[in-house]
Each structure stands twice: as C-alpha cells, then as structure tokens.
C-alpha positions in Angstrom: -33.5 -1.1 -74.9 -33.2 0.7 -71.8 -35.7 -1.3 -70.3 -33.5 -4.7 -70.6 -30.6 -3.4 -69.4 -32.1 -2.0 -66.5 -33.2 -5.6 -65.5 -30.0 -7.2 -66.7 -26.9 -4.9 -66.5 -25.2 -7.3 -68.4 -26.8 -6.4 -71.8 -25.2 -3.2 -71.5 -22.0 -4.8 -73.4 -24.1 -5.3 -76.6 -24.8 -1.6 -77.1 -22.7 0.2 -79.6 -19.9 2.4 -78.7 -21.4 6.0 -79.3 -23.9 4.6 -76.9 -21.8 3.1 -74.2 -19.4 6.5 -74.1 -22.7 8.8 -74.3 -22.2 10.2 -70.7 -26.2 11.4 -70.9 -27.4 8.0 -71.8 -24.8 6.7 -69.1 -26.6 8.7 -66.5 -30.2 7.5 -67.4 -29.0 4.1 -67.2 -27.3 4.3 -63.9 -30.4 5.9 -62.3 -32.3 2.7 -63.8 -29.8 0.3 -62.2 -26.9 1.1 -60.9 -25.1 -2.0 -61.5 -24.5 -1.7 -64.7 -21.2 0.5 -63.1 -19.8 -2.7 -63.3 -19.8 -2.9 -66.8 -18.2 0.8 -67.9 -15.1 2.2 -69.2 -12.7 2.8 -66.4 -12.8 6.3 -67.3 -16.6 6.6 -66.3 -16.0 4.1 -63.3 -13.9 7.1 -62.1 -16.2 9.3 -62.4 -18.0 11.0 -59.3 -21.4 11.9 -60.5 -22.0 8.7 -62.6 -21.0 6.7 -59.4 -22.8 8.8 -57.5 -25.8 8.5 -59.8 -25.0 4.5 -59.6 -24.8 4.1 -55.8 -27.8 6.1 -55.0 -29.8 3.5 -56.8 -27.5 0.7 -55.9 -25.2 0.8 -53.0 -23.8 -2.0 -53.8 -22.2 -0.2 -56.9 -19.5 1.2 -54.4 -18.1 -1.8 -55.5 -17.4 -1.0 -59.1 -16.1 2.5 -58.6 -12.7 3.0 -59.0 -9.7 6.1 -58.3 -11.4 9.6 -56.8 -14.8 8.5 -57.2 -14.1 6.1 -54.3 -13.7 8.7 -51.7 -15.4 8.9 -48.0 -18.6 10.9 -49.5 -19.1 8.4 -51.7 -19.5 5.7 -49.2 -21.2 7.6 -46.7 -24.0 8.5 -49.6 -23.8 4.5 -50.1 -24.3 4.0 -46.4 -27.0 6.4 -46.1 -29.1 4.9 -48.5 -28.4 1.6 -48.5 -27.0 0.7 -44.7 -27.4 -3.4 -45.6 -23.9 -2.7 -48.2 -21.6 -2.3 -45.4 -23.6 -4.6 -42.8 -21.5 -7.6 -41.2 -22.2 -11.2 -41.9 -23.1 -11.3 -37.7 -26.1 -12.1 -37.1 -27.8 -12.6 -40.1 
C-alpha cells in the first residue's frame, strides 16, 4: 500500500483510521513523500518531527504545516534542501 501512496499522496484518505493516526506509519510515509502532509490531521500537521520528516523529502511540504511546526528552523531546513521552494518567479 505504501508504495501507492508514495506515488499519489492522495490515496492516503482511503486508509483506515488506526492507520492514518499511527504516528510510526505516519513517519514512514512522510519519508516516502512528503506531500502527503497535506492530507493529515491538523494535529500531526502541527507536529515538528513529522513536518520535519515531510519537508526534508519535500520542501514544498512547508506548505501544509501548520501552528509551531511552522517556525524559522523549519523553513531554513526547507531552504537548505530544497532552495527552488522559496525561489522567485524572476527569471525563470
């Protein structure tokens, strides 16, 4: 299952609950693709080492992180790894 959710986040919605609040399973995913962020409880969204988790394989994950997870080390990690998230449209 893992393997089509990491390929389409979206699938993520037609796990069962225990699965989608199973914070191990949660981190496994998020290392696959970190877009699925998008797609979790607020209460994980929130959370610093699942975002973090998400964002170092997807920067553009900052997006979906919400409350203290958003803070400056957050985006700086996002920054780091992926310096194209924060590019301007200038140019290119």
């Amino acid at each position: 299952m893992s393997l089509s959710i990491s390929s389409s986040p979206i699938c993520f919605q037609l796990l069962s609950l225990p699965l989608r609040q199973n914070r191990v399973f949660l981190l496994h995913l998020l290392s696959l693709n970190g877009l699925i962020l998008q797609y979790l409880d607020w209460e994980f969204r929130t959370d610093r080492e699942l975002v973090e988790r998400a964002v170092r394989q997807s920067g553009l994950a900052v997006r979906f992180a919400r409350g203290a997870a958003v803070e400056q080390g957050v985006m700086r990690l996002a920054v780091k790894e992926f310096p194209y998230v924060v590019k301007g449209r200038e140019g290119g």
